[in-house]
C-alpha positions in Angstrom: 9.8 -5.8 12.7 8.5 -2.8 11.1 8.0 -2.9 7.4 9.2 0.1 5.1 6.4 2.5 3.5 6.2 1.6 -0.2 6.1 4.3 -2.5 5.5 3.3 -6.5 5.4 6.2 -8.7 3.8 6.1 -12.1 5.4 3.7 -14.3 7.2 2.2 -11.7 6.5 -1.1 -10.9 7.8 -4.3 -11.0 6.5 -5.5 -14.9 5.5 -9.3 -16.3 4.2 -8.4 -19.7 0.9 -6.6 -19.3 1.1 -6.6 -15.4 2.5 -4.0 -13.5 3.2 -4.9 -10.2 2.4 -1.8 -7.4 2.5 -3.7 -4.1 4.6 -7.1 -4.2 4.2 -10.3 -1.9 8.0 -8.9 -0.7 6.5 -5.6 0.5 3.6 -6.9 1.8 2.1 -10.7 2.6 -1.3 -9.4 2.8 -2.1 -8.6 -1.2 -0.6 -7.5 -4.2 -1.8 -4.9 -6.3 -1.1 -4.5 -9.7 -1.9 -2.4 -13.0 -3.0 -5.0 -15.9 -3.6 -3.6 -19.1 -5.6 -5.5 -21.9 -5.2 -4.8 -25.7 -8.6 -5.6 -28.0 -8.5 -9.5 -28.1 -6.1 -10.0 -25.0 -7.7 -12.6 -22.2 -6.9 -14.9 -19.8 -9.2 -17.6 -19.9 -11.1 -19.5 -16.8 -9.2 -20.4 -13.8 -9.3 -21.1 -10.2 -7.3 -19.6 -7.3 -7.7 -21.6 -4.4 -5.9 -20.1 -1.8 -6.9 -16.3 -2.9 -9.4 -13.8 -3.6 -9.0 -11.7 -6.5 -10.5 -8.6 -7.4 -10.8 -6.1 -10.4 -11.5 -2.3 -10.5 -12.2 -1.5 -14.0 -10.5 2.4 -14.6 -10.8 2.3 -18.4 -12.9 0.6 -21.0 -14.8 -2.1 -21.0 -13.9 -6.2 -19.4 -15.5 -8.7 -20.1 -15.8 -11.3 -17.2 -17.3 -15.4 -17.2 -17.4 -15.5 -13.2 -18.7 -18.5 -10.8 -19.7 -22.0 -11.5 -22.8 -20.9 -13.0 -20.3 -18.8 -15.7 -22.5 -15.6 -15.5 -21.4 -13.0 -17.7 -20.5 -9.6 -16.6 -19.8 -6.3 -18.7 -17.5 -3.8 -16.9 -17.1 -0.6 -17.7 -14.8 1.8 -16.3 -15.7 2.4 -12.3 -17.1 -1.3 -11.9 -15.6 -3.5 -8.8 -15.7 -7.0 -9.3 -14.4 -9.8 -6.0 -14.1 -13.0 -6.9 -13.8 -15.4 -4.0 -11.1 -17.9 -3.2 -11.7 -21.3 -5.3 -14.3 -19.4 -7.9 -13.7 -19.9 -11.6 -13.4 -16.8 -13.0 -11.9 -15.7 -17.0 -11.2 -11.9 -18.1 -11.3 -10.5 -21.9 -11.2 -7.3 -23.9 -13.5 -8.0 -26.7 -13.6 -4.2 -27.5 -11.7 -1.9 -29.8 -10.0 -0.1 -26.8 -7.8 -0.8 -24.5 -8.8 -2.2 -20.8 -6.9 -0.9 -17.5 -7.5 -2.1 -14.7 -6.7 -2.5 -11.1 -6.4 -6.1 -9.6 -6.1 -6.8 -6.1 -5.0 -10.5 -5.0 -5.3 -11.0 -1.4 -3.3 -12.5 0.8 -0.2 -11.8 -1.5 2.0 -14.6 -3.5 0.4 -14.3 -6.8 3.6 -11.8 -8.0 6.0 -14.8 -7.3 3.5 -17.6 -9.3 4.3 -15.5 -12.0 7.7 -15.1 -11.8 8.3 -12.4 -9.7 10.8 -12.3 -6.8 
């Protein structure tokens, strides 16, 4: 079965709050890929994925990252890739007075529907 070409154009995607959704678990199994957008103050704090990687291409301002068990801190400005492995503890603010975008790739896919998305 062949899968249809997905074409999101800006503003587009499937939306939970800050997260906009480009490539879903339904149009792929292999990733999603989303737009997340951080307002001074906004976070998530430290998790786990266990069953996926998830990565972070910083496209404007500043994130600040606690990554691995050794909770090293990480200060990424716009252009900076950052893969964190399957089953690495890993928690994401914007401590600045800008707002973060960013691009976050979870691979395979699934993390949409853990989320709420169908």
């Amino acid at each position: 079965m062949t899968r249809p070409v997905v074409v999101t154009e800006p503003g587009r995607g499937h939306r939970v709050g800050n997260v906009e959704f480009l490539a879903r678990t339904v149009d792929t199994p292999f990733f999603n890929l989303a737009v997340v957008e951080l307002e001074p103050g906004q976070g998530v704090p430290s998790h786990v994925h266990d069953e996926e990687d998830d990565s972070f291409l910083v496209l404007d301002g500043t994130l600040s990252l606690v990554v691995g068990h050794d909770a090293r801190s990480v200060q990424a400005t716009a252009g900076t890739f950052v893969l964190v492995p399957a089953g690495t503890p890993h928690a994401i603010a914007n401590y600045g007075v800008d707002a973060v975008r960013l691009l976050n790739v979870h691979a395979p896919g699934g993390f949409d529907r853990r989320i709420g998305l169908r």
